[in-house]
PDB file as gemmi writes it, atoms N, CA and C in Angstrom:
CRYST1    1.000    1.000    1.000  90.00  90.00  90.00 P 1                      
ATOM      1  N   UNK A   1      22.163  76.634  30.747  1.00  0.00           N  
ATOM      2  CA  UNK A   1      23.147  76.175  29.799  1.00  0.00           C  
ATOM      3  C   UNK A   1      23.405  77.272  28.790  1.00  0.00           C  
ATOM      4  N   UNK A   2      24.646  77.013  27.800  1.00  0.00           N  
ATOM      5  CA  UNK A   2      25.013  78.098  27.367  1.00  0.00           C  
ATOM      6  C   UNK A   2      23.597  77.937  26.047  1.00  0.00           C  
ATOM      7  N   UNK A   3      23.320  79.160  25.408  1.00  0.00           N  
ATOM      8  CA  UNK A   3      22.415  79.025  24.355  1.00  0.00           C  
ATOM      9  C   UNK A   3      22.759  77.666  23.069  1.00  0.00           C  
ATOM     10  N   UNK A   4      24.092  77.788  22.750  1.00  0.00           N  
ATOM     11  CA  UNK A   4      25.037  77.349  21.839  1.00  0.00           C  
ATOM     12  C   UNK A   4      24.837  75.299  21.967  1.00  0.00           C  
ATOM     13  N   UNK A   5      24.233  75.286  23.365  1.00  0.00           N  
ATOM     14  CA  UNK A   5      24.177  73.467  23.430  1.00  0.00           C  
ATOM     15  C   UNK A   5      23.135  73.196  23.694  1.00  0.00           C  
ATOM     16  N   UNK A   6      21.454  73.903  23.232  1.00  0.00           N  
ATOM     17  CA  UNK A   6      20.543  73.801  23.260  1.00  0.00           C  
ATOM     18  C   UNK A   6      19.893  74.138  21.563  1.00  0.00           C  
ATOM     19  N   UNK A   7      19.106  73.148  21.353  1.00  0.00           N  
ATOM     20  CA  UNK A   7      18.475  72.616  20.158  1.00  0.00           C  
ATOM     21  C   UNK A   7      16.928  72.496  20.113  1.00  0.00           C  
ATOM     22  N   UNK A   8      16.166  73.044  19.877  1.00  0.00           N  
ATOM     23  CA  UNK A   8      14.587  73.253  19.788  1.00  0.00           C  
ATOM     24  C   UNK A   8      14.444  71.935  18.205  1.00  0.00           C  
ATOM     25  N   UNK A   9      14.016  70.861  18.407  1.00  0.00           N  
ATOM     26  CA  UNK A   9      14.039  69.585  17.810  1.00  0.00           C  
ATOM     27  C   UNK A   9      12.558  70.190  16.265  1.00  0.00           C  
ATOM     28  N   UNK A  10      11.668  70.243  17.697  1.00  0.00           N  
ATOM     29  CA  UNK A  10      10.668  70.141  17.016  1.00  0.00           C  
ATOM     30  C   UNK A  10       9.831  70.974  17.216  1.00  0.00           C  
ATOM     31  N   UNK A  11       8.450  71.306  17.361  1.00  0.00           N  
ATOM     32  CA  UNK A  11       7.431  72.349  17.310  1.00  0.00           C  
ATOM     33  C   UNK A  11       7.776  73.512  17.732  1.00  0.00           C  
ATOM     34  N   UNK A  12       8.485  74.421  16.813  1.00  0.00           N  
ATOM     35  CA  UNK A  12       8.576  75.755  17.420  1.00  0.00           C  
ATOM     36  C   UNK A  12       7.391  77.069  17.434  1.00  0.00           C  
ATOM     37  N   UNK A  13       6.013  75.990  16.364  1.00  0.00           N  
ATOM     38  CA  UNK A  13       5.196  76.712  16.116  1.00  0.00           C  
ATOM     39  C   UNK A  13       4.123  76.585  17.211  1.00  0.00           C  
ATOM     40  N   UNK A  14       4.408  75.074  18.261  1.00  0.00           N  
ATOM     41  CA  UNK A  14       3.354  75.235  19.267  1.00  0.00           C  
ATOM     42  C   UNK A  14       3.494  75.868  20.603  1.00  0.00           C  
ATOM     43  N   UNK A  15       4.639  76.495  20.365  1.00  0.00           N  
ATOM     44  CA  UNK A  15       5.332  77.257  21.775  1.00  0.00           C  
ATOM     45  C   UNK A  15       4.749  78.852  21.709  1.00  0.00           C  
ATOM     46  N   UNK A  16       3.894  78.619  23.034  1.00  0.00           N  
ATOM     47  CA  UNK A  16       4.016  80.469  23.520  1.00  0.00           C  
ATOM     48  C   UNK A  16       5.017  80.965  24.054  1.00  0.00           C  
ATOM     49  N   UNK A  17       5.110  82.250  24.501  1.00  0.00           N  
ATOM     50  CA  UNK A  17       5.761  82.600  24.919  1.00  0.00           C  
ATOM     51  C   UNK A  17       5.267  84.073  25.828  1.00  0.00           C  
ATOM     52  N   UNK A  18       5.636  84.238  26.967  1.00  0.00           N  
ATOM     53  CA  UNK A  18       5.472  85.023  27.589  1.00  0.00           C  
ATOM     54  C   UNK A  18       7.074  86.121  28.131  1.00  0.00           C  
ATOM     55  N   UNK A  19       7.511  87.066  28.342  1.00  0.00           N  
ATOM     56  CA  UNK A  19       8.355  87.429  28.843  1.00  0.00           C  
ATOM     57  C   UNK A  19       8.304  88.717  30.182  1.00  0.00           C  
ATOM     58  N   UNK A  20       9.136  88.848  30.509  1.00  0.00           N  
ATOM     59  CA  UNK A  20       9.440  90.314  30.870  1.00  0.00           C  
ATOM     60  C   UNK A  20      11.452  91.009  30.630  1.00  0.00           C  
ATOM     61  N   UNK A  21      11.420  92.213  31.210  1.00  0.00           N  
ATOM     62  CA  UNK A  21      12.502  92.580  31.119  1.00  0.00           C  
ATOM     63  C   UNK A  21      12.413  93.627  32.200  1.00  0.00           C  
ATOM     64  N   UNK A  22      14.012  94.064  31.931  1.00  0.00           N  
ATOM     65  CA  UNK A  22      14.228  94.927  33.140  1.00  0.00           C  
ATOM     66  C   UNK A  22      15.671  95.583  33.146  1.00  0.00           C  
ATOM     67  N   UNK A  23      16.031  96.300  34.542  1.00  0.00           N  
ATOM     68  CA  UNK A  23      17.463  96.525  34.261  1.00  0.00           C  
ATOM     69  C   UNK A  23      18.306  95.035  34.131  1.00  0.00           C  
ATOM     70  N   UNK A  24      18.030  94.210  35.099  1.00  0.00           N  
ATOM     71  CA  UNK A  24      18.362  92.857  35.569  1.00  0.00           C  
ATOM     72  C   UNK A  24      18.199  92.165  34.243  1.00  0.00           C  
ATOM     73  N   UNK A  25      17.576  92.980  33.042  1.00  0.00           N  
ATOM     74  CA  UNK A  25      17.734  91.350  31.811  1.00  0.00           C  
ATOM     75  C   UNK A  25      16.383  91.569  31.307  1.00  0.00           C  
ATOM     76  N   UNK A  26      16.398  90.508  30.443  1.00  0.00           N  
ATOM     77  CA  UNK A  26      15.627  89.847  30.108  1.00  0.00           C  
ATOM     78  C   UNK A  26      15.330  88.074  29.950  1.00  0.00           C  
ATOM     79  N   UNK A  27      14.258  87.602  30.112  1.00  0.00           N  
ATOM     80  CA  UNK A  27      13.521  86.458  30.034  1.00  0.00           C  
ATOM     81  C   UNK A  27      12.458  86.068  29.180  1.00  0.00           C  
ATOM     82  N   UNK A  28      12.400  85.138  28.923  1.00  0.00           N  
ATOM     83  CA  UNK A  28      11.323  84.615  27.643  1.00  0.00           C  
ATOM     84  C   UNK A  28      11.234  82.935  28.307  1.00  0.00           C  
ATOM     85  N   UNK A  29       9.829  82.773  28.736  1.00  0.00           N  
ATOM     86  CA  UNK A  29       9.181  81.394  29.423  1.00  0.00           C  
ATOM     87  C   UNK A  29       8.172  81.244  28.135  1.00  0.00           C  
ATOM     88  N   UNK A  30       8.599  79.834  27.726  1.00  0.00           N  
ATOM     89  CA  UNK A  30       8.218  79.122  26.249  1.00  0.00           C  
ATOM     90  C   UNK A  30       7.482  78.332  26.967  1.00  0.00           C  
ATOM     91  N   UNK A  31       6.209  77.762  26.287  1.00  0.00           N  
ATOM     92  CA  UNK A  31       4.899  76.625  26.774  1.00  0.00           C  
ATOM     93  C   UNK A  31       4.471  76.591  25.658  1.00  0.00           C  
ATOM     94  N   UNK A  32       4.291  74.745  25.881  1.00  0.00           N  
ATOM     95  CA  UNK A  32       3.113  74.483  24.517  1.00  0.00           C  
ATOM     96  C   UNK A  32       1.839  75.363  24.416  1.00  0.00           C  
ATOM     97  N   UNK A  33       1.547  75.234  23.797  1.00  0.00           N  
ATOM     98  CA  UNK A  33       0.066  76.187  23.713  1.00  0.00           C  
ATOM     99  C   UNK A  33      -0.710  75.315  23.449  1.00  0.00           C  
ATOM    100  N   UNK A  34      -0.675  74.152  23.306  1.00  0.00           N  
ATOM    101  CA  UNK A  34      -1.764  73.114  23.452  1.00  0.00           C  
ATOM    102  C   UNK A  34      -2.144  72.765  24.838  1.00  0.00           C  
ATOM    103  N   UNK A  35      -1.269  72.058  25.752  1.00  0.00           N  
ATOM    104  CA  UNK A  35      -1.204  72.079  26.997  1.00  0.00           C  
ATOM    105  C   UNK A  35      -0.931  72.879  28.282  1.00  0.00           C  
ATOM    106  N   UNK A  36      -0.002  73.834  27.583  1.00  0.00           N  
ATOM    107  CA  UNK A  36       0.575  75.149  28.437  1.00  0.00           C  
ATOM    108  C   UNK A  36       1.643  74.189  29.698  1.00  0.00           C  
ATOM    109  N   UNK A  37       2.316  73.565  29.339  1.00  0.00           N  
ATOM    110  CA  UNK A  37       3.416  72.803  30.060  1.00  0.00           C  
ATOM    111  C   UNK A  37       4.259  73.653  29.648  1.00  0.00           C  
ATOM    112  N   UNK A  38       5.309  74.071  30.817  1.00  0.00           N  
ATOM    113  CA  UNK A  38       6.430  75.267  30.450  1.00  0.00           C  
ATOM    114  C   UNK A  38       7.161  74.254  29.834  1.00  0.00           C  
ATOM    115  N   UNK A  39       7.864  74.690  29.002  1.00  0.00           N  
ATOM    116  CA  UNK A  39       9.748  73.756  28.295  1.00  0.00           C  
ATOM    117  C   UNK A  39      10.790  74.213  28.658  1.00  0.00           C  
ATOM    118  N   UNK A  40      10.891  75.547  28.658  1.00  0.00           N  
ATOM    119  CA  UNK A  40      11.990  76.276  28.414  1.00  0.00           C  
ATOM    120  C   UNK A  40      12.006  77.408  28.922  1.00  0.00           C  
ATOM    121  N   UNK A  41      13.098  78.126  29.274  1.00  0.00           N  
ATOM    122  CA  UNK A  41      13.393  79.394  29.589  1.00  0.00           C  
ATOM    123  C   UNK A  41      14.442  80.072  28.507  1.00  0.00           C  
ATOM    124  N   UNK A  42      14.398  81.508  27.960  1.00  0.00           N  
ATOM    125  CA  UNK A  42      15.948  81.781  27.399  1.00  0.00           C  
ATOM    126  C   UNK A  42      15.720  83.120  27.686  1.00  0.00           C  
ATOM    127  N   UNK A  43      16.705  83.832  27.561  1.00  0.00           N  
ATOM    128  CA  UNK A  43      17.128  85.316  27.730  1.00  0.00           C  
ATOM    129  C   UNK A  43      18.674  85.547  28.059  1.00  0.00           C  
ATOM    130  N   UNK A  44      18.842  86.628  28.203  1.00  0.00           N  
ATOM    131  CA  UNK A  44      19.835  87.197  28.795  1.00  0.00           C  
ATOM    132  C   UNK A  44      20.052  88.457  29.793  1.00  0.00           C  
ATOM    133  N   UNK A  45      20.338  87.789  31.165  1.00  0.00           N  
ATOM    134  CA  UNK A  45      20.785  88.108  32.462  1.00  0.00           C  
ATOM    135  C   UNK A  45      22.285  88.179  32.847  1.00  0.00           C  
ATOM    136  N   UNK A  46      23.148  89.483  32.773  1.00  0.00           N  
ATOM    137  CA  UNK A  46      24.257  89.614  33.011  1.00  0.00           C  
ATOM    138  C   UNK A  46      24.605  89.198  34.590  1.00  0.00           C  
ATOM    139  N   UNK A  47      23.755  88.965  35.928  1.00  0.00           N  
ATOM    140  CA  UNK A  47      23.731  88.540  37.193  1.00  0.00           C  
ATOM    141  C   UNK A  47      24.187  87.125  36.942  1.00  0.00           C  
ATOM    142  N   UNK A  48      23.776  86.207  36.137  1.00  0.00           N  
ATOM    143  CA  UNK A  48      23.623  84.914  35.790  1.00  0.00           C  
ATOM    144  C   UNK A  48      24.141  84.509  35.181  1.00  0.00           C  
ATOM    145  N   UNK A  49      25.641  85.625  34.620  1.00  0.00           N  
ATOM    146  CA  UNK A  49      26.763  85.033  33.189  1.00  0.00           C  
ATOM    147  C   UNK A  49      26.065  85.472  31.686  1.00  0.00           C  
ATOM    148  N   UNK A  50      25.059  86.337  31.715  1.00  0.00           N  
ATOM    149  CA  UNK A  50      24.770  86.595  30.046  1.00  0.00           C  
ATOM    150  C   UNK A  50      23.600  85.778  29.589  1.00  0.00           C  
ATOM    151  N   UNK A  51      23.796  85.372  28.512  1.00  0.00           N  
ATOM    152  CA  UNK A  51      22.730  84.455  27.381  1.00  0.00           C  
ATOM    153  C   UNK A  51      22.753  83.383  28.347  1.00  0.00           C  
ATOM    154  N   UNK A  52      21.315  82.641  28.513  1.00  0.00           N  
ATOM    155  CA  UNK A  52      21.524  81.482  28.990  1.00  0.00           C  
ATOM    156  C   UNK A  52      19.798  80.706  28.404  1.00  0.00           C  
ATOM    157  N   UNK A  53      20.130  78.899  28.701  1.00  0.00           N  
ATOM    158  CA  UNK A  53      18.762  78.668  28.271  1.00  0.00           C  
ATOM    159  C   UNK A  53      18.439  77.917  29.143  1.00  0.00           C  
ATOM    160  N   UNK A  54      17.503  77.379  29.993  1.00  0.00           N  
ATOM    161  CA  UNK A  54      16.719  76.911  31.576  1.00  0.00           C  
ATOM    162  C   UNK A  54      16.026  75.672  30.989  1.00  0.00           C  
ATOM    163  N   UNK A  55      16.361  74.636  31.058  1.00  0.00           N  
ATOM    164  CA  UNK A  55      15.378  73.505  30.508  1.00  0.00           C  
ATOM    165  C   UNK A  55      14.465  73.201  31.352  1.00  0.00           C  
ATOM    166  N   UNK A  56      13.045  72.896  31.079  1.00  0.00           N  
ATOM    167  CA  UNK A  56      12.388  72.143  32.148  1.00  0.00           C  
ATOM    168  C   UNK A  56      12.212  70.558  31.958  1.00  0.00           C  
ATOM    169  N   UNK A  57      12.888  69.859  32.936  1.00  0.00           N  
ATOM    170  CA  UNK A  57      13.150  68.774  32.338  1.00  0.00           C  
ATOM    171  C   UNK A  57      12.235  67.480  32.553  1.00  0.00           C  
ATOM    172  N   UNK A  58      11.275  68.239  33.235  1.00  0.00           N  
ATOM    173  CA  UNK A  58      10.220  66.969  33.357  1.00  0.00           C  
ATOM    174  C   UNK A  58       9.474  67.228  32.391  1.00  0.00           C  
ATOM    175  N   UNK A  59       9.594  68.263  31.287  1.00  0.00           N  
ATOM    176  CA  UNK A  59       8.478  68.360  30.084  1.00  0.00           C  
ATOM    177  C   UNK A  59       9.478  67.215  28.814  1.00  0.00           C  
ATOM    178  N   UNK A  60      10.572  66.616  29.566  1.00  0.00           N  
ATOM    179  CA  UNK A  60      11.347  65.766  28.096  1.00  0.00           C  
ATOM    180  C   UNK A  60      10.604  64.641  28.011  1.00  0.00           C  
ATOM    181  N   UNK A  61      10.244  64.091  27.049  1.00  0.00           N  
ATOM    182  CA  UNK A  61       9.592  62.854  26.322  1.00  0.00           C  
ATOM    183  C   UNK A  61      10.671  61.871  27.154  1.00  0.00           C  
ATOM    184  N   UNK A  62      10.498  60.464  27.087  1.00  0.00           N  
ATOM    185  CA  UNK A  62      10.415  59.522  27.829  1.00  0.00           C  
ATOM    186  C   UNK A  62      12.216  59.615  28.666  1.00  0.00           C  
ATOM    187  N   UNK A  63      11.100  60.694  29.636  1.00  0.00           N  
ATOM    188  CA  UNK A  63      12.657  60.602  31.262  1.00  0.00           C  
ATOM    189  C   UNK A  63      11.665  59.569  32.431  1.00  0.00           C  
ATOM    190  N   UNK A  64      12.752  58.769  32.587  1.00  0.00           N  
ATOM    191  CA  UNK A  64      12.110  58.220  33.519  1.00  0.00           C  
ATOM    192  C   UNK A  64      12.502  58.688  34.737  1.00  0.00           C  
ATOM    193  N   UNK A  65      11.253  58.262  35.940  1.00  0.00           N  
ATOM    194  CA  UNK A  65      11.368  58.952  37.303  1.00  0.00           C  
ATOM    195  C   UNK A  65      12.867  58.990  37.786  1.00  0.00           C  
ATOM    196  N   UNK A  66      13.294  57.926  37.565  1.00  0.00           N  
ATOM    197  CA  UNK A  66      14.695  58.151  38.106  1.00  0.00           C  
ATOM    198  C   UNK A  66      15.887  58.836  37.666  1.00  0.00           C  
ATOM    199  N   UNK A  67      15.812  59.201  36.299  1.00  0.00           N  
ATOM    200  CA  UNK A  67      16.286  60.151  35.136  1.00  0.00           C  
ATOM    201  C   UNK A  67      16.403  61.244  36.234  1.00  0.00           C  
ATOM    202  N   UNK A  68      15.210  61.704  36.645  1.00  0.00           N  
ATOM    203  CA  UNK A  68      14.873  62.989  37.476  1.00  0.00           C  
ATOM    204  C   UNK A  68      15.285  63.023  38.292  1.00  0.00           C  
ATOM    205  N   UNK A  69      14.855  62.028  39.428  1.00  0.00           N  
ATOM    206  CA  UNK A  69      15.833  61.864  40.400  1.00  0.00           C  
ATOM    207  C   UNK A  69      17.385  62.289  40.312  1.00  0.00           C  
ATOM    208  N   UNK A  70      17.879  61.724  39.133  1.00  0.00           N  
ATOM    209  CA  UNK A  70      19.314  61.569  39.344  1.00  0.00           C  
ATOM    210  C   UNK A  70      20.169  63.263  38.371  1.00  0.00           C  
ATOM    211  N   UNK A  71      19.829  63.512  37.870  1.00  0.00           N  
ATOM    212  CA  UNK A  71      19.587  65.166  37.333  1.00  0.00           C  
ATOM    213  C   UNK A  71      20.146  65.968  38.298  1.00  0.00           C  
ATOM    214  N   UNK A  72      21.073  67.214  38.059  1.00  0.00           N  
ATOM    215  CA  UNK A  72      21.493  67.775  38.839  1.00  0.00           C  
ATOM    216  C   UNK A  72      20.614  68.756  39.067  1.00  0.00           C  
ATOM    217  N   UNK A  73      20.109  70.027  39.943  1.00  0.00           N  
ATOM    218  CA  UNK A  73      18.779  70.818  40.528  1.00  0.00           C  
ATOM    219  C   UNK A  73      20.073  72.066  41.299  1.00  0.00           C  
ATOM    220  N   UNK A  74      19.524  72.961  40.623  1.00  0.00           N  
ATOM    221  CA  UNK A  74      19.892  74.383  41.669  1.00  0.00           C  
ATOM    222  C   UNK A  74      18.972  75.036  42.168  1.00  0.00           C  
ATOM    223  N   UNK A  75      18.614  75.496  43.390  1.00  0.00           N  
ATOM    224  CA  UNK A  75      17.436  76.241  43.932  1.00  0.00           C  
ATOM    225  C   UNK A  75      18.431  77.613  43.906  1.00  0.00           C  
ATOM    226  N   UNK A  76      17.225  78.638  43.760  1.00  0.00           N  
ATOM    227  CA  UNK A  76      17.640  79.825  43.585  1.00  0.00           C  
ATOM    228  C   UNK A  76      16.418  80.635  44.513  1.00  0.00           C  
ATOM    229  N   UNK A  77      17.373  81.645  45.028  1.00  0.00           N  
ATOM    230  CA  UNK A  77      16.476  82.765  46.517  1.00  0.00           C  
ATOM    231  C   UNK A  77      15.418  83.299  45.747  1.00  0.00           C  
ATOM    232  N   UNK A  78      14.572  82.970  45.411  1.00  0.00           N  
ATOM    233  CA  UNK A  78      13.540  84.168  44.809  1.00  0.00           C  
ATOM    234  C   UNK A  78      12.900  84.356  46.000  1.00  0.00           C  
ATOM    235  N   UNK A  79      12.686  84.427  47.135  1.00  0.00           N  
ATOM    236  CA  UNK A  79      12.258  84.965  47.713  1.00  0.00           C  
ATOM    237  C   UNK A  79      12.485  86.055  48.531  1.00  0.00           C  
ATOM    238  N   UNK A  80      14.186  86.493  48.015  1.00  0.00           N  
ATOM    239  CA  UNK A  80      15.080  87.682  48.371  1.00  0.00           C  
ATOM    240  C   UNK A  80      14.963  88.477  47.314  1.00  0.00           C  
ATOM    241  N   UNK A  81      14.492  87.778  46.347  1.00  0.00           N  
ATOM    242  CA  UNK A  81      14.738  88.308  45.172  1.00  0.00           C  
ATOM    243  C   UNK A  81      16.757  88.237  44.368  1.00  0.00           C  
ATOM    244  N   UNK A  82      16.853  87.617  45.075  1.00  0.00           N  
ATOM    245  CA  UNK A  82      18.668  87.122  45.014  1.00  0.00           C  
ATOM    246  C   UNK A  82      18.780  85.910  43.904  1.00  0.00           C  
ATOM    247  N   UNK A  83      18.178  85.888  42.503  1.00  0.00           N  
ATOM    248  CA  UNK A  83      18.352  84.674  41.887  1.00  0.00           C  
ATOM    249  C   UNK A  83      19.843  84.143  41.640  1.00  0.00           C  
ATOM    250  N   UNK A  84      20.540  84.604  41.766  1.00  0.00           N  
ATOM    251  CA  UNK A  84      22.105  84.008  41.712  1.00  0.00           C  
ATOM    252  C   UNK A  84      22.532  83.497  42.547  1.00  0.00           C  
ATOM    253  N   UNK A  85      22.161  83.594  43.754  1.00  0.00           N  
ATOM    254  CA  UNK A  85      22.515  82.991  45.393  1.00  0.00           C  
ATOM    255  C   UNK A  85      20.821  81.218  45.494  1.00  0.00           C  
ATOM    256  N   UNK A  86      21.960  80.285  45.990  1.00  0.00           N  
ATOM    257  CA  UNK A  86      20.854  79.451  46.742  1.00  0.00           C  
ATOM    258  C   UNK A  86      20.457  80.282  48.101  1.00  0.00           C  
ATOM    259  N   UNK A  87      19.252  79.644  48.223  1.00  0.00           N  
ATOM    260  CA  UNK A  87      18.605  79.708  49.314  1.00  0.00           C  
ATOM    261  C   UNK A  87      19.456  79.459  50.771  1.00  0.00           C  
ATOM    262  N   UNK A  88      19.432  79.928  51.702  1.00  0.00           N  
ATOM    263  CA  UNK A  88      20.131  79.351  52.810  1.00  0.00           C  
ATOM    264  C   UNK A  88      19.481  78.324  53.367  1.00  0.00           C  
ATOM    265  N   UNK A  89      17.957  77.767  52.856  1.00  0.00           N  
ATOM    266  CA  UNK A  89      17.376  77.064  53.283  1.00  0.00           C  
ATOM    267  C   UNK A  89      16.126  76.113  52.308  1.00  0.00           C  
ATOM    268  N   UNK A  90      16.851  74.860  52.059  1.00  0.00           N  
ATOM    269  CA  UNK A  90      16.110  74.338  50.349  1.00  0.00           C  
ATOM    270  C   UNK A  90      15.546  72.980  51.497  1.00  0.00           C  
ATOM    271  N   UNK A  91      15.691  72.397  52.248  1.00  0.00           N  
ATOM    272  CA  UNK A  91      14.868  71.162  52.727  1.00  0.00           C  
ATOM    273  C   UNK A  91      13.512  71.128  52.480  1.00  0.00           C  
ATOM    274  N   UNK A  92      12.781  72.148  52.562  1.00  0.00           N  
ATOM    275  CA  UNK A  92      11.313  72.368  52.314  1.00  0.00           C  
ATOM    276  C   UNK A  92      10.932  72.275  50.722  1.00  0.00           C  
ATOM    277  N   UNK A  93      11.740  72.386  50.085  1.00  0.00           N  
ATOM    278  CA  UNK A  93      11.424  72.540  48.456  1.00  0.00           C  
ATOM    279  C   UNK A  93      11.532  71.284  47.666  1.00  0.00           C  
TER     280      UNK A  93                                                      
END                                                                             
């Protein structure tokens, strides 16, 4: 999502953060540091449209299973290393 429609509510003081970078960008993977449950992703990747922010959405307070279920999901090739392209093959995932 664009950075601009994402809102950090509450504990910004219990979030780690880990990153890397590269020619391809940069990334920043946010986790409680109490539990170490990822939340979030943000950076900016020009492959991927620029600034962007990655929710993880099974870390949201009361989603129910079917919430999830019904949630839209993009699989992405990391195993080409092609993150902008789906997979030619997601049944297994």
């Amino acid at each position: 999502m664009e950075p601009g429609n994402f809102r950090l509510l509450t504990g910004t003081d219990a979030l780690g953060d880990y990153g890397s970078s590269g020619d391809w960008g940069e990334q920043h993977h946010r986790f409680c540091k109490r539990c170490g449950i990822a939340t979030h992703n943000d950076g900016n990747m020009p492959m991927l449209g620029g600034r962007f922010v990655m929710v993880h959405v099974a870390a949201l307070d009361d989603l129910s299973p079917q919430n999830l279920l019904d949630a839209p999901m993009r699989c992405a090739d990391g195993l080409n290393n092609a993150w902008q392209n789906e997979p030619e093959e997601a049944r297994h995932l």
